[in-house]
C-alpha positions in Angstrom: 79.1 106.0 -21.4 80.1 103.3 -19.0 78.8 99.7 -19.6 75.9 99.6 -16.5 74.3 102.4 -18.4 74.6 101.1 -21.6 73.0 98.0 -20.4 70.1 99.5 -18.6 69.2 101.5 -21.5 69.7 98.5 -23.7 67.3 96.8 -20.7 64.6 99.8 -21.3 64.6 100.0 -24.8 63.7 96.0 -25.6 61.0 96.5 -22.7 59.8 99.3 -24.2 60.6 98.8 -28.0 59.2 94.7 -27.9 57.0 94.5 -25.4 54.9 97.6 -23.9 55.8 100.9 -26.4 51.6 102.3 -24.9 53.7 102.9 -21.5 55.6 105.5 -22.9 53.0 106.5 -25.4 54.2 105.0 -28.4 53.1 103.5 -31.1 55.0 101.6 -33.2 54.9 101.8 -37.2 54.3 99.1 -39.4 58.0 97.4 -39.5 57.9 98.3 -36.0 59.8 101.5 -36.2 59.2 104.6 -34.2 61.1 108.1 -34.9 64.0 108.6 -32.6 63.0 112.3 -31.1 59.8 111.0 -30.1 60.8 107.6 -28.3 64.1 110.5 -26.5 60.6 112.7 -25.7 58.7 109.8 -24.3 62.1 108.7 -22.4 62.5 112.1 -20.8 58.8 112.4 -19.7 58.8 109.4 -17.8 62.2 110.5 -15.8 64.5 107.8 -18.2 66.5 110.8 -20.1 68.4 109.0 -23.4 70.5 111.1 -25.3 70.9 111.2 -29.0 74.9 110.2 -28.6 74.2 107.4 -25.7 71.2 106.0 -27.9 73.6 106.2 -31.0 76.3 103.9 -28.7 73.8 101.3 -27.6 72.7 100.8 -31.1 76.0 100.2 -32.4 77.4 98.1 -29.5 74.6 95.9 -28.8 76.3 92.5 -28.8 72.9 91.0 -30.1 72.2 94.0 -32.2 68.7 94.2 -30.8 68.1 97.3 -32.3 68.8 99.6 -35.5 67.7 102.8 -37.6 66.2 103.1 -40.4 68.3 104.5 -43.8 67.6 107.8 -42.7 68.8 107.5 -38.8 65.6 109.3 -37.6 63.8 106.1 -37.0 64.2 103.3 -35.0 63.1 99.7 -34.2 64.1 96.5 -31.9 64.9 94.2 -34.4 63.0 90.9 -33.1 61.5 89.7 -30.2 58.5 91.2 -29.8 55.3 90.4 -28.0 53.3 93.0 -29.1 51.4 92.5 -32.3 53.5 94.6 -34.8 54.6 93.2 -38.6 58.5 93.6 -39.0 57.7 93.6 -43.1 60.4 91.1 -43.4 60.6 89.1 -46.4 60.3 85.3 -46.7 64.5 83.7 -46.8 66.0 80.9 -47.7 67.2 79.8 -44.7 71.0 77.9 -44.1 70.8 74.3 -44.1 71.4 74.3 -39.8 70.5 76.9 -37.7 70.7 76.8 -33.7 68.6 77.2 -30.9 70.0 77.5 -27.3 67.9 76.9 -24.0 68.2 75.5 -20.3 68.5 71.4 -20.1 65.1 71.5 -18.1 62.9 72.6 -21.0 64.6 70.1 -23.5 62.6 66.6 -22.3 59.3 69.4 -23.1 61.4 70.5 -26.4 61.7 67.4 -27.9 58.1 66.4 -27.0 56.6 69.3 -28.3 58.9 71.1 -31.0 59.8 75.0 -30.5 57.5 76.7 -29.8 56.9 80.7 -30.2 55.4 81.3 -26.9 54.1 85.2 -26.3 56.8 86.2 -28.8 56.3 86.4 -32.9 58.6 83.8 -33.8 61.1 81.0 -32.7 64.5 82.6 -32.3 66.9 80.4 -34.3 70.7 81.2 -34.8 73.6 81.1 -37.3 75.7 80.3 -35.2 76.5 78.2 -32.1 78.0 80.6 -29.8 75.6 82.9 -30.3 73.0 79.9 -28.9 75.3 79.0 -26.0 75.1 83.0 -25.2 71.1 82.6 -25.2 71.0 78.7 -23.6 73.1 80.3 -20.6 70.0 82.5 -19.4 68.1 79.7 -18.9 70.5 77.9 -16.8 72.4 75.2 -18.1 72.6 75.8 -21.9 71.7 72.9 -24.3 72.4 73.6 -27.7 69.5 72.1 -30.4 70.7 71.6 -34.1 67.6 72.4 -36.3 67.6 71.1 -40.1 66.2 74.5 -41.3 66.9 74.0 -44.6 65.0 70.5 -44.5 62.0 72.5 -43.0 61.9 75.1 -45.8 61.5 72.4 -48.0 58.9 71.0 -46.8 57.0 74.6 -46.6 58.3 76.2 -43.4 58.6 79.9 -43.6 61.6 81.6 -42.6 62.1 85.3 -41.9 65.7 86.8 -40.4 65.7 90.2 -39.0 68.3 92.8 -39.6 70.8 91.2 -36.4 70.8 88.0 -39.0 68.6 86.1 -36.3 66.2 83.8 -38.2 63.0 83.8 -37.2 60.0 80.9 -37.9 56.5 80.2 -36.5 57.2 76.5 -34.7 60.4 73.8 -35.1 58.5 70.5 -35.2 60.3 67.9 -33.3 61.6 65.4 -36.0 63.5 68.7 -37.1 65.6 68.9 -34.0 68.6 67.3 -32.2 70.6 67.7 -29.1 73.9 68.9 -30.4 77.3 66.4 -29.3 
């Protein structure tokens, strides 16, 4: 499969998987999984034919590892990001002492105002690592990378979550938690 149509099905999948499954009839599970041969049906009925071997490829080569299966393979789920109401069942975590967050340099005079906040998603999206929050600053024009004290947060009762693509996930990054990385 070449690498246009293992983006747009990538493309389909998070619209579908995060954001509106009731278009192609789905519902999701709790965790947010659905079973593979009926997201392929769904796909096929509405003219967006995924095969089980392309679908297989785009879960593995992700570069942000959006989405995986479950132990069994016959399941499903995008891994974060979602603006439909759906519980991931992820467990509370410990987070690392810094995590990242990249974004455009317009939204940072409103950033440090106001904190991070989760928007129409479930969570903040906070990183590991920094390229990984370059990658994400980058859509948003510019990038600006923001150093959170995670671990600081945690102990002061801050509840951190990271999905299975080790992205860590909390409600709101107050903003005597954040600085503009050097």
């Amino acid at each position: 499969m070449n690498q246009e149509r293992q983006v747009k099905i990538s493309k389909f999948l998070s619209k579908h998987l995060r954001h509106t499954p009731e278009r192609l009839g789905l519902v999701l599970a709790p965790g947010g999984w659905v079973a593979v041969d009926e997201l392929l049906g769904a796909c096929k009925s509405h003219r967006f034919p995924i095969s089980h071997a392309e679908l297989k490829q785009v879960v593995a080569n992700n570069d942000k590892q959006r989405f995986s299966f479950d132990e069994t393979g016959t399941k499903i789920r995008a891994n974060q990001g979602h603006s439909v109401e759906v519980d991931l069942q992820l467990q509370p975590q410990i987070p690392p002492a810094i995590l990242y967050h990249g974004t455009g340099e317009k939204s940072v005079p409103a950033i440090l105002q106001s904190g991070l906040l989760k928007m129409s998603r479930h969570h903040v999206h906070l990183s590991p690592d920094v390229e990984t929050a370059r990658k994400v600053g980058m859509r948003h024009g510019k990038p600006v990378i923001l150093v959170v004290d995670a671990l600081v947060m945690y102990q002061a009762g801050f509840t951190f979550y990271c999905s299975d693509n080790g992205v860590y996930l909390v409600d709101h990054v107050p903003p005597e938690s954040l600085h503009i990385m050097n």
